[in-house]
TORMIDO-267997 format. One record per residue: residue in one letter; x, y, z of N, C-alpha, C in turn. Coordinates in Angstrom, 2 decimals. Example, Ala and Ser with C-alpha at 12.3 -4.5 7.8 and 13.67 -1.06 7.14 Angstrom:
<pts>
('A'; (13.19; -5.69; 7.80); (12.30; -4.50; 7.80); (13.20; -3.30; 7.80))
('S'; (12.85; -2.25; 7.08); (13.67; -1.06; 7.14); (12.90; 0.03; 7.87))
</pts>
This chain:
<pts>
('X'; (-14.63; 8.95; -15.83); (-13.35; 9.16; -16.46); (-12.31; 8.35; -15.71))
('X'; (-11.74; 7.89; -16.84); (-10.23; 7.11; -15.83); (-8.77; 7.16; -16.23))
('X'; (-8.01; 7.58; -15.63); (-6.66; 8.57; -16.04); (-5.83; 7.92; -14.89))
('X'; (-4.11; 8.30; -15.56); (-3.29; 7.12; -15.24); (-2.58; 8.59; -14.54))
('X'; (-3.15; 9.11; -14.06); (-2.36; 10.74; -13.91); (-3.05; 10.69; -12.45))
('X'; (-2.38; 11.40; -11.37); (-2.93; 11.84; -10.60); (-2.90; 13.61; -10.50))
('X'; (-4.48; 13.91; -10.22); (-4.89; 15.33; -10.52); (-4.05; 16.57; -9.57))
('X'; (-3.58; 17.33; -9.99); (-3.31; 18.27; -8.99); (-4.41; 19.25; -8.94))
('X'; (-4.76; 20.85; -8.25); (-5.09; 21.54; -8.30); (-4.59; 22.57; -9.38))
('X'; (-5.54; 23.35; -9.70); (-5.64; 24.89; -10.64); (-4.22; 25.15; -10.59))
('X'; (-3.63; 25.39; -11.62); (-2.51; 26.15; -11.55); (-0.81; 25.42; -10.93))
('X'; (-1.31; 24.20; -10.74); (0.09; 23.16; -10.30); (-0.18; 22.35; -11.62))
('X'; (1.05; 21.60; -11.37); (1.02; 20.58; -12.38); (1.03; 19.16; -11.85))
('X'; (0.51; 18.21; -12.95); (0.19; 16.79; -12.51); (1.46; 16.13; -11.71))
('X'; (1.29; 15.15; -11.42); (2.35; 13.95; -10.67); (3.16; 13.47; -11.67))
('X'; (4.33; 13.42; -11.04); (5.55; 12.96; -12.01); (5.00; 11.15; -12.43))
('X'; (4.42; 10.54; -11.23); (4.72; 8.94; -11.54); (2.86; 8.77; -12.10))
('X'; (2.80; 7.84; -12.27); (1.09; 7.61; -13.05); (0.44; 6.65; -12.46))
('X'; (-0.29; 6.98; -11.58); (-1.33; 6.46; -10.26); (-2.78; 6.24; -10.98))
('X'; (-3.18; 4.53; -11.45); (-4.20; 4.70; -11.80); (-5.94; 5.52; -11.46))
('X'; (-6.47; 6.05; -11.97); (-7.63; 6.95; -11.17); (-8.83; 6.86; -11.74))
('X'; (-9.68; 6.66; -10.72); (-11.44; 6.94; -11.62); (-11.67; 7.52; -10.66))
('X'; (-12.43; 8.51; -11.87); (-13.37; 9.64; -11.51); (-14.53; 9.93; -12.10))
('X'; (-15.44; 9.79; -11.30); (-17.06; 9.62; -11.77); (-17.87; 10.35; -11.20))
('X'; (-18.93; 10.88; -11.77); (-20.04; 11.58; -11.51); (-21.36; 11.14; -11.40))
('X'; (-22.35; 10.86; -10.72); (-23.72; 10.15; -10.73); (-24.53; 11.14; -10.46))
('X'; (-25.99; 10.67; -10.66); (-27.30; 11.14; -10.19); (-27.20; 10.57; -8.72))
('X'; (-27.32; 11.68; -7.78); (-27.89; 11.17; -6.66); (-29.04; 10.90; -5.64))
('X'; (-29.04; 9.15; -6.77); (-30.36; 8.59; -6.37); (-29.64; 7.02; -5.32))
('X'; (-30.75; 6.44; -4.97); (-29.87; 5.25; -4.22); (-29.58; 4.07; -5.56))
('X'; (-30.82; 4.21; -6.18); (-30.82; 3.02; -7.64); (-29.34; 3.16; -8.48))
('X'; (-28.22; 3.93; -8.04); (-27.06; 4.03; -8.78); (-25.61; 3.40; -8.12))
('X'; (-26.55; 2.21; -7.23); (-25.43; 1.27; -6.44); (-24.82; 0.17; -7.94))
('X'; (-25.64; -0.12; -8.90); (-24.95; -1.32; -9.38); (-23.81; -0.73; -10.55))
('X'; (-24.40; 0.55; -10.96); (-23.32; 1.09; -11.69); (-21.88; 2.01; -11.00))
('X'; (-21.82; 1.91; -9.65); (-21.03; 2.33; -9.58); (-20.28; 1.45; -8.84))
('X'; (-21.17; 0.08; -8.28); (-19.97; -1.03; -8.39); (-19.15; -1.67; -9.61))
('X'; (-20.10; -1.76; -10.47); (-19.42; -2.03; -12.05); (-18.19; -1.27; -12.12))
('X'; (-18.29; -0.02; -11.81); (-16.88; 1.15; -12.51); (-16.14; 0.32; -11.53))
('X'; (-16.20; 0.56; -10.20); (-15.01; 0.13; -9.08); (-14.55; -0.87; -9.18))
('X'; (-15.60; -2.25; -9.54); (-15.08; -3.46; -9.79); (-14.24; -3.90; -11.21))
('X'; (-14.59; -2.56; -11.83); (-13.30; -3.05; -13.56); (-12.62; -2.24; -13.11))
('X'; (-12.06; -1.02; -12.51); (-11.67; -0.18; -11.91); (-10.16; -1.11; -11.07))
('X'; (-11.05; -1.64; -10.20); (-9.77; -2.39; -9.20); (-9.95; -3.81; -9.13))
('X'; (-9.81; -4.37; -10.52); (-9.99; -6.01; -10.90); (-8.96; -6.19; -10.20))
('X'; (-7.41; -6.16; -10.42); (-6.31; -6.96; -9.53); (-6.34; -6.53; -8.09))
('X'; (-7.02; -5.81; -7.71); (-6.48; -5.05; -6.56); (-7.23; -5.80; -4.92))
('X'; (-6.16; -6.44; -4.35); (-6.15; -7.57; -3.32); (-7.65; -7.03; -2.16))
('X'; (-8.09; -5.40; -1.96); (-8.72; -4.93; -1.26); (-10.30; -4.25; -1.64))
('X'; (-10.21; -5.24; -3.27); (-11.15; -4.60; -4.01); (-12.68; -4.18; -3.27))
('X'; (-12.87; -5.63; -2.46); (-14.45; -5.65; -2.13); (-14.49; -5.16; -1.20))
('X'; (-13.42; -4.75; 0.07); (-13.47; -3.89; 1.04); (-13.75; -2.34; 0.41))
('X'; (-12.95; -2.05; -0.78); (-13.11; -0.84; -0.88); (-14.26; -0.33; -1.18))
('X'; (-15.05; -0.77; -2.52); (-16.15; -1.17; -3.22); (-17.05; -0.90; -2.30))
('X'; (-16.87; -1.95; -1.10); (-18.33; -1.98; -0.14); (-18.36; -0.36; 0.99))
('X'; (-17.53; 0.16; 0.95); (-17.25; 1.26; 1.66); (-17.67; 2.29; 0.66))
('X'; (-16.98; 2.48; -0.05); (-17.35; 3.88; -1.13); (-18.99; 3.25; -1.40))
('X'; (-19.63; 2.37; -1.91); (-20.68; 2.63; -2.32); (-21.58; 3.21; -0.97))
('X'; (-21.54; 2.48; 0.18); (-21.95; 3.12; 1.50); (-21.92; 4.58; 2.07))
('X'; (-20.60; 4.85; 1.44); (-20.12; 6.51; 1.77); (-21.70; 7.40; 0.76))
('X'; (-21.51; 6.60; -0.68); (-22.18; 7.03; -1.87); (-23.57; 6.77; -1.45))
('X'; (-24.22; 5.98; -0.68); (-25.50; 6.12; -0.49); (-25.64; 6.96; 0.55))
('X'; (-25.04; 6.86; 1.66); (-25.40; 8.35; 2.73); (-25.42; 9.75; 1.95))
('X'; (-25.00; 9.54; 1.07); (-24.63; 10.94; 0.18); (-26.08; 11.45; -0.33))
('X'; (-26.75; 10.44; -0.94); (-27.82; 9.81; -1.65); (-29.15; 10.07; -0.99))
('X'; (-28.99; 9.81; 0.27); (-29.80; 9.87; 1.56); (-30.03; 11.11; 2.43))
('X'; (-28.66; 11.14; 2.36); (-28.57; 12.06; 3.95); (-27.98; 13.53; 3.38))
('X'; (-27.88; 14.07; 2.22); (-27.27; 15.28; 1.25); (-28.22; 15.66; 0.64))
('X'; (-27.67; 17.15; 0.23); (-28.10; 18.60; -0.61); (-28.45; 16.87; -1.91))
('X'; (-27.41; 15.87; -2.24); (-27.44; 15.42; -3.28); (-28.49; 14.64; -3.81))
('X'; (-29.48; 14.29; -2.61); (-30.95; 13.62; -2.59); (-31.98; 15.10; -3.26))
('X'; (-31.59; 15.95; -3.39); (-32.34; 16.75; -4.24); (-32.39; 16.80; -5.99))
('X'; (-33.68; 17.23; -6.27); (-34.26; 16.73; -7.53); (-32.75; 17.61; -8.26))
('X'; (-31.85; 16.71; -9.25); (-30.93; 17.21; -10.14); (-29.63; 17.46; -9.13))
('X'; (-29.69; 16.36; -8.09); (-28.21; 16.26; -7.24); (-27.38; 15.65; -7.71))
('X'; (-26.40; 15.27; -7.31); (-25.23; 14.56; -7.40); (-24.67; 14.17; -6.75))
('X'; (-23.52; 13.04; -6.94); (-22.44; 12.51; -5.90); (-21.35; 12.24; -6.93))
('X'; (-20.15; 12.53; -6.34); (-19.12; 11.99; -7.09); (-18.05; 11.56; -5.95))
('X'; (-17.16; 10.78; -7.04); (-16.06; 9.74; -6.60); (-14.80; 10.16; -6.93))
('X'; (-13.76; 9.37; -6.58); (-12.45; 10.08; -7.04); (-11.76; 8.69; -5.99))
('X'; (-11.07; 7.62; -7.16); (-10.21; 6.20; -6.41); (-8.62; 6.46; -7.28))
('X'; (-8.34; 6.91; -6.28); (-6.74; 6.24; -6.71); (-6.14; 4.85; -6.26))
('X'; (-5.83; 4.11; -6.88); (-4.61; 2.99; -6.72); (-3.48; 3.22; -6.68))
('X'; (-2.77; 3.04; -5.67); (-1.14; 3.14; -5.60); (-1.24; 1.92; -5.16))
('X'; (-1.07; 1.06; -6.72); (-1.08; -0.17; -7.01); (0.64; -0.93; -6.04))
('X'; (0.25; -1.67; -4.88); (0.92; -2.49; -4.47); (1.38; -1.38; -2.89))
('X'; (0.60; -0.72; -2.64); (0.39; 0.19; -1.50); (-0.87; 0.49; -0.59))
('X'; (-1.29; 1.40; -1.49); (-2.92; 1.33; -1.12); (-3.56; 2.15; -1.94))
('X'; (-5.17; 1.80; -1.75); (-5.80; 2.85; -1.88); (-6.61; 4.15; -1.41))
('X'; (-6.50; 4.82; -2.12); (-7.18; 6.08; -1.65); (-8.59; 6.59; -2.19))
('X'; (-9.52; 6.60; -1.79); (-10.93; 6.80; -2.21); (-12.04; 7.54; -1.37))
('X'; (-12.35; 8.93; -2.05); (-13.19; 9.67; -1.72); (-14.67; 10.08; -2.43))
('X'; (-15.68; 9.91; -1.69); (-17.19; 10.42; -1.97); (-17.32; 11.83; -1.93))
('X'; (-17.64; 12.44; -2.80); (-18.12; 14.08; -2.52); (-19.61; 14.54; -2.59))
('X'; (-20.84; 14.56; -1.75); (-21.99; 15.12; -1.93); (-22.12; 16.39; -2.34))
('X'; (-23.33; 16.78; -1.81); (-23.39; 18.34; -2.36); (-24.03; 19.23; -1.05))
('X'; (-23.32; 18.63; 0.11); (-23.44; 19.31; 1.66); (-24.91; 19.03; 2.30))
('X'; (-24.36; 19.22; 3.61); (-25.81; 18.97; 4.46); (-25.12; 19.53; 5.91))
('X'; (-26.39; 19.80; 6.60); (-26.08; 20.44; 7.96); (-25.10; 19.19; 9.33))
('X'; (-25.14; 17.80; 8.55); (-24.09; 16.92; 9.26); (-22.93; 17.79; 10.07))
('X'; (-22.38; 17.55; 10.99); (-21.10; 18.17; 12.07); (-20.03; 17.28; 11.40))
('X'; (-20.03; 16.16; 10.85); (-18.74; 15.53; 10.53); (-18.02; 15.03; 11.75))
('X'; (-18.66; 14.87; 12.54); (-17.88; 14.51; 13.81); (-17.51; 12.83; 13.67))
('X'; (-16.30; 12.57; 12.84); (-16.11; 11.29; 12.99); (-15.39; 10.85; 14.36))
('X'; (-14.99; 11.32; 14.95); (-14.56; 10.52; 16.03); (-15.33; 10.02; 16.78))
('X'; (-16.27; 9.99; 16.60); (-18.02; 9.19; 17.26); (-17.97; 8.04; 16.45))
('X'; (-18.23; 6.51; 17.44); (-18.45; 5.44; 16.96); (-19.92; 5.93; 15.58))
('X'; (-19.47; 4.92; 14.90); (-21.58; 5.53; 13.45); (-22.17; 3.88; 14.07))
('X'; (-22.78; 3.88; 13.96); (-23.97; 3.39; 13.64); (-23.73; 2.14; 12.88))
('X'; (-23.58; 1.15; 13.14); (-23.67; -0.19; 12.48); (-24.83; -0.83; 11.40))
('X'; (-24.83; -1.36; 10.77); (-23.37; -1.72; 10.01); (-23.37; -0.67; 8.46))
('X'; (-23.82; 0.74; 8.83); (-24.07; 1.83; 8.19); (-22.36; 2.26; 7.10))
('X'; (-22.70; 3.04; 6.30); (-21.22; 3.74; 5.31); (-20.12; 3.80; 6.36))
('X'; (-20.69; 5.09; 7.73); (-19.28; 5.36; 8.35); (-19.05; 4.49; 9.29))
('X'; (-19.76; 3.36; 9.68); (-19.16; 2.30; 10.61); (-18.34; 1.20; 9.86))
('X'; (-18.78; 1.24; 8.73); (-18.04; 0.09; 8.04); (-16.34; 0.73; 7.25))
('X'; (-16.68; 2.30; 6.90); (-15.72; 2.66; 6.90); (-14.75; 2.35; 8.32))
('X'; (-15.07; 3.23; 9.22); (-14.41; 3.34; 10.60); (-13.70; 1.93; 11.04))
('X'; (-14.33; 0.87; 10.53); (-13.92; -0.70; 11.05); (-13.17; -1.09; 9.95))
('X'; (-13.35; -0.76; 8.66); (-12.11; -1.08; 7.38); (-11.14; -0.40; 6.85))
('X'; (-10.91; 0.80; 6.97); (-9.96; 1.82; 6.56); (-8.90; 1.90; 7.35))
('X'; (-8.02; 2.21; 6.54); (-6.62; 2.34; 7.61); (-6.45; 3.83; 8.00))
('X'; (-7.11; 5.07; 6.98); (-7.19; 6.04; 7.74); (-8.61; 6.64; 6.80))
('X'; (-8.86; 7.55; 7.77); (-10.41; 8.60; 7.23); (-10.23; 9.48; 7.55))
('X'; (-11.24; 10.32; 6.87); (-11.30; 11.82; 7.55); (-12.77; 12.45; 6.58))
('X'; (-13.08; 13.85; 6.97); (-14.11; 14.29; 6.32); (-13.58; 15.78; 6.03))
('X'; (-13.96; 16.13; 4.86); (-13.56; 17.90; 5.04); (-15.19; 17.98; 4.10))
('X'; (-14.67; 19.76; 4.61); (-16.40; 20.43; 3.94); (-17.54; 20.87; 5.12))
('X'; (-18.97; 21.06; 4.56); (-19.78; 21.39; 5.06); (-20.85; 21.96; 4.20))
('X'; (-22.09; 22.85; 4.76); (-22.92; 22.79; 3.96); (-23.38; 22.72; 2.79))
('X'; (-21.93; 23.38; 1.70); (-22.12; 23.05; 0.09); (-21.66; 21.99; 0.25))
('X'; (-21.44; 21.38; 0.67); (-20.42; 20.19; -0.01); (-19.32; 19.57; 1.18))
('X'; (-19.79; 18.11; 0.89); (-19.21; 17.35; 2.17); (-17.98; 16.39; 1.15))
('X'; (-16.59; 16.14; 1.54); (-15.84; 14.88; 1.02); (-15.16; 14.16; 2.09))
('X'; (-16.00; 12.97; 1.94); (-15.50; 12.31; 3.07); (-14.46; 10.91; 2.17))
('X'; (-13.39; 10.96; 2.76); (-12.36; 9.70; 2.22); (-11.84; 9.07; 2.99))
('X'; (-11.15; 7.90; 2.56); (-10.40; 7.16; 3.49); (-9.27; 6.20; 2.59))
('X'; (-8.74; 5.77; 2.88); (-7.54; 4.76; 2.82); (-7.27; 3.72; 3.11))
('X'; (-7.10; 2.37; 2.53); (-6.87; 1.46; 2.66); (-5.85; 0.57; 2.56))
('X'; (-4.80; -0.26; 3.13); (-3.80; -0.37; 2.65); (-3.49; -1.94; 2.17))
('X'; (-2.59; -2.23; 0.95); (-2.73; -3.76; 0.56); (-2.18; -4.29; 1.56))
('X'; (-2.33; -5.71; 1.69); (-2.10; -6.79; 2.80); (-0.70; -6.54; 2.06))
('X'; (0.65; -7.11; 3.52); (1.97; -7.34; 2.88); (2.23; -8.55; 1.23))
('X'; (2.72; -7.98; 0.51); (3.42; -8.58; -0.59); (3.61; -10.20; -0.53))
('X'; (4.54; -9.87; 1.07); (4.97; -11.48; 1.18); (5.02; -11.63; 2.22))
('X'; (4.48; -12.92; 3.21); (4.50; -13.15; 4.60); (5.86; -13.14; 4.87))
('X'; (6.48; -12.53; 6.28); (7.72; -12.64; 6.54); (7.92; -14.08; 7.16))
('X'; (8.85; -14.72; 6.64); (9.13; -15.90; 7.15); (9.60; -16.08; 8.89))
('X'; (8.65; -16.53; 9.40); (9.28; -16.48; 11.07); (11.01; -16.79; 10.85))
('X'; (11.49; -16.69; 11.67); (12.74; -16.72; 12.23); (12.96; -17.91; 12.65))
('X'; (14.53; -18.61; 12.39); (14.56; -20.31; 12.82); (14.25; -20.35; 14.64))
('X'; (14.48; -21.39; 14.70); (14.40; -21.45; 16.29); (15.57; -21.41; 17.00))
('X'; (15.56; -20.96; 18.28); (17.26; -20.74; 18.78); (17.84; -21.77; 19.71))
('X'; (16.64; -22.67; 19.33); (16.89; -24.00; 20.47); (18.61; -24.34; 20.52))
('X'; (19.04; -24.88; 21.70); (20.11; -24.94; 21.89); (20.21; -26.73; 21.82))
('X'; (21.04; -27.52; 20.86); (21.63; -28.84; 20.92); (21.52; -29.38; 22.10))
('X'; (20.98; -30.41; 21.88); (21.47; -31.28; 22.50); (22.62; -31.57; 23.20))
('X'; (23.51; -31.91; 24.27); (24.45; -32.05; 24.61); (24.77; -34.31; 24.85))
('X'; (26.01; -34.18; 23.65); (26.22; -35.62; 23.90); (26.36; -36.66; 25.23))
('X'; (26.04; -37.71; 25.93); (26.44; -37.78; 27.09); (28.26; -37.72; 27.52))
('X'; (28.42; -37.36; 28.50); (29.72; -37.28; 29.00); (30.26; -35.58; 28.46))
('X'; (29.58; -35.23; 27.81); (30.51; -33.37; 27.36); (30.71; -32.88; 28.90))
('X'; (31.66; -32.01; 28.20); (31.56; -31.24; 29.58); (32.52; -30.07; 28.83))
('X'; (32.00; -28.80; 29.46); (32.49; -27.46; 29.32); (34.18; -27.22; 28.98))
('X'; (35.14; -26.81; 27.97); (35.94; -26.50; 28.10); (36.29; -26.13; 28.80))
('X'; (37.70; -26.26; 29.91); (38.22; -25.53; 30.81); (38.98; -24.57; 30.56))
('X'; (38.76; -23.54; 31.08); (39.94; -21.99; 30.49); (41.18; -22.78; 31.13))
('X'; (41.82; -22.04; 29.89); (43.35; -22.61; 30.30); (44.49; -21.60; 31.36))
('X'; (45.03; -21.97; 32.00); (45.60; -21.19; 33.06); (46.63; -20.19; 32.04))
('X'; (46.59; -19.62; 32.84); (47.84; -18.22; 31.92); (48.72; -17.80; 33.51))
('X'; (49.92; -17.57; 32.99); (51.01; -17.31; 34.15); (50.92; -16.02; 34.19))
('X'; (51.32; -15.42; 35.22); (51.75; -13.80; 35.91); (52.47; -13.30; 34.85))
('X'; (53.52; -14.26; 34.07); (54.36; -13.72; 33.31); (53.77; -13.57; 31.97))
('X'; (52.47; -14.21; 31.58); (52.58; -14.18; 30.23); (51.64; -12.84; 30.64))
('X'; (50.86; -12.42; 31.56); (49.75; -11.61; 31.67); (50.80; -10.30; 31.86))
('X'; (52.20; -10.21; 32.51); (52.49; -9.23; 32.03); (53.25; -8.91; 30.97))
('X'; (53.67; -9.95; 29.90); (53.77; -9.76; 28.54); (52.40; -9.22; 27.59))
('X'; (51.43; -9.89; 27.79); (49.92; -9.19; 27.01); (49.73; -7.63; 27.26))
('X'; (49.84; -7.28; 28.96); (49.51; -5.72; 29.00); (50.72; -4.76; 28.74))
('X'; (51.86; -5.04; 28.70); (53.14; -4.48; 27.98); (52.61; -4.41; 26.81))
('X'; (52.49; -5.02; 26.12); (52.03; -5.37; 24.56); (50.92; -4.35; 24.45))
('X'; (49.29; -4.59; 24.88); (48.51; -3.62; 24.76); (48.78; -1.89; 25.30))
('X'; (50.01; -1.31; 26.09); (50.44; -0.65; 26.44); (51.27; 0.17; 25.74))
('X'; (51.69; -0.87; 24.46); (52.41; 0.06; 23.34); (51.68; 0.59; 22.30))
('X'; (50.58; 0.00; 22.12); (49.11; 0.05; 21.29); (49.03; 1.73; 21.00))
</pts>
C-alpha cells in the first residue's frame, strides 16, 4: 500500500501535511529481495538516497527472513518508508520476534543488515522483542545546495611609497570642547 498520509495510531488522527509512504507486507522468505526492491525503487525514484536506503531495508528484511519468528512456515516481514521528501527518510522492518537482545550499540558484523545500517544511517534504533522486533533508521538528504565558500580576506596589495595615514593632532582645547559636549549628552 502507498499513501500520501502519514499513519497515526488507534484513536488519533492522521498528519496535517502528506508525507509520501509505503507500506508492505511479504512472505518471510529470503527469495522476496527483488520484489521488495522493485516497491522501494518506484517508491523512491527521485529520492537522492535511494540506493543507500534500498540496500539497508532489504538487509534489515533479510535478517528478519533469517534470523525471526518470520523464517517460520506462514511468517512475515513488513515495511513501513516514509519520505520527507527534501529532508529525509525514515524506514522501518518489522519481523515477527526472536530471542535477539537488540543490543545495537555493539559494532554487527560486516558487511551484514545492522553493520551497513550502523555505517549509513543518520540515526537507528530497535524496539520490541520476542513477538515482534522493529528495527528503523533514518537517513538524511545530502544539502540542497553546496554552500558557497566565503571570498578570501586577503589584504591588497600596498602601492609602492603608501604609507599609513597620520592621526591628526587635536589641541587641549578642542578635547575640552568634545567632553563638554559629550557631558551634556
Amino acid at each position: 500500500m502507498t499513501t500520501n498520509q502519514c499513519r497515526s495510531g488507534p484513536g488519533t488522527t492522521a498528519s496535517a501535511w502528506p508525507v509520501p509512504t509505503l507500506e508492505r507486507t511479504y512472505p518471510g522468505r529470503t527469495d522476496q529481495g527483488q520484489p521488495v526492491r522493485a516497491a522501494l525503487r518506484s517508491f523512491l525514484d527521485e529520492c537522492p538516497v535511494a540506493d543507500e536506503v534500498i540496500t539497508v531495508v532489504w538487509e534489515l528484511a533479510a535478517n528478519a527472513c533469517l534470523h525471526s519468528n518470520s523464517s517460520r512456515p506462514g511468517g512475515q516481514f513488513a515495511l513501513t518508508v516514509h519520505d520527507f521528501t527534501g529532508d529525509y527518510v525514515y524506514a522501518e522492518v518489522r519481523d515477527q520476534g526472536s530471542t535477539w537482545d537488540a543490543d545495537l550499540s555493539q559494532p554487527a558484523e560486516r558487511p551484514h543488515g545492522l553493520y551497513l545500517m550502523q555505517q549509513l544511517a543518520t540515526t537507528y534504533g530497535a524496539a520490541g522483542g520476542r513477538r515482534g522486533w522493529i528495527i528503523w533508521f533514518t537517513m538524511n538528504y545530502p544539502a540542497a545546495t553546496p554552500v558557497p565558500p566565503l571570498p578570501s580576506r586577503q589584504v591588497p596589495g600596498r602601492p609602492p611609497g603608501w604609507c599609513p595615514p597620520q592621526p591628526a593632532s587635536i589641541s587641549p582645547e578642542t578635547l575640552r570642547r568634545i567632553k563638554a559636549a559629550l557631558d551634556r549628552l
